[in-house]
N, C-alpha and C positions, 0 to 999 in steps of 0.2 A: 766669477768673483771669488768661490770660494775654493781653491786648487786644492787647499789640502787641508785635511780634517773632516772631509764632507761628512763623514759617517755622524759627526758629533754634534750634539744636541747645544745650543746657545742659548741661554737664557738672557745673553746681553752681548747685543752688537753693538761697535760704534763703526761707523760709516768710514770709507776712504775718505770721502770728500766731508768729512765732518769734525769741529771740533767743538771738543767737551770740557768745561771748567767743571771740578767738582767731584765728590769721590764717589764711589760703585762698591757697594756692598753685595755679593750677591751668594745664594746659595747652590748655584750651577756653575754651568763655565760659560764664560767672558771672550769673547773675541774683542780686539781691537787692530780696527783696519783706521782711523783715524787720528786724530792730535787728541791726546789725552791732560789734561796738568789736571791732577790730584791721582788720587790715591786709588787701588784697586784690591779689595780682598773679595777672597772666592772660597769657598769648601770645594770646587772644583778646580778645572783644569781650567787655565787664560793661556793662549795665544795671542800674540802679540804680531800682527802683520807686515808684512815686508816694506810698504811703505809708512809706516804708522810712527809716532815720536808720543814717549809716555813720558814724563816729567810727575815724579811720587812714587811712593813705594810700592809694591807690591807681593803680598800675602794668600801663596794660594798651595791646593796640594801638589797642583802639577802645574809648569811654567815654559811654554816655548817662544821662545825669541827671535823673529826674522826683520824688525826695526830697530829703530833704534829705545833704549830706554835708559831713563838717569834717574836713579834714586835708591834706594835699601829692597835688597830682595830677600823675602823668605818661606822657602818653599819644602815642604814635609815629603814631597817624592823626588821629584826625575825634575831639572832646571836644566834646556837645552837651548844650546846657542846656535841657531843654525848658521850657513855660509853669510849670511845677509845680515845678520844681528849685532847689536853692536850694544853692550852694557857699560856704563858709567854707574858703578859705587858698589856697597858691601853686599857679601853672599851668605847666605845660613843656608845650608841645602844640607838633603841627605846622599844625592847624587848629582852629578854633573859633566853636562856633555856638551862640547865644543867643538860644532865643525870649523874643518879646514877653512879659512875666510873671514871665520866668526872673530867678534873682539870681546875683550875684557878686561875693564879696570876697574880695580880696587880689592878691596880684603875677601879670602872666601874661609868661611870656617864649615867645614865638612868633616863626619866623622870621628870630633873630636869629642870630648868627653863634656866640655861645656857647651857643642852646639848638640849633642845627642841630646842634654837634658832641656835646652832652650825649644826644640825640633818635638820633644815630648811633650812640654806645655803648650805647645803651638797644636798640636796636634788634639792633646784634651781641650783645647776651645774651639777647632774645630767636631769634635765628635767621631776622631779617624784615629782609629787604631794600628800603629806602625808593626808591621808582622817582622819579628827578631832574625839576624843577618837577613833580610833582606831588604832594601827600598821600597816594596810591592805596600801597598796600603789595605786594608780592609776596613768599611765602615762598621763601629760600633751597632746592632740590634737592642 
């Protein structure tokens, strides 16, 4: 069930065969293998599952994509789109990766001087300190 990521700790599954109205606040990382409509923030990492459809934004440090999702994404590290993934709507990332297959539409603001400081304040509400030229993150002690 779970091909890839196994090493990583989930503090919030949602089921292939499940669907979830409602938003997920969590302070770990988030898988989604089922229908999601609301919202998802995480101080960790969310995956997002190959057959899975999210409808709502989502707010986390790290984001990978192998369903479909529609709605505002923003993410303080690494925003991967793999061959299977498919994004409808706007980007705030520090970094992003697109494989071959993968889709995406809509605005991406990366690297730029108003999403550094937006990517900043996202990052002081989460408690994650952005290590300078690099995307790598280190948590605040």
């Amino acid at each position: 069930m779970f091909s890839k990521n196994k090493s990583s700790n989930y503090e919030v599954v949602i089921g292939e065969h499940t669907e979830f109205n409602g938003n997920i606040n969590a302070e770990g990382n988030v898988r989604i293998d089922g229908q999601l409509m609301g919202d998802v923030k995480s101080n960790g990492e969310v995956f997002v599952g190959s057959n899975s459809t999210i409808t709502g934004d989502i707010t986390s440090s790290q984001l990978t994509i192998s369903g479909i999702v529609q709605g505002e994404v923003k993410v303080i590290g690494e925003l991967k789109i793999t061959e299977t993934g498919n994004l409808v709507g706007d980007i705030l990332v520090s970094s992003f990766i697109i494989n071959k297959g993968g889709t995406f539409k809509g605005n991406c603001s990366i690297n730029t001087t108003d999403a550094q400081s937006d990517l900043e304040s996202l990052a002081k509400e989460f408690n994650i300190q952005q290590k300078s030229n690099s995307s790598d993150l280190e948590e605040n002690n």
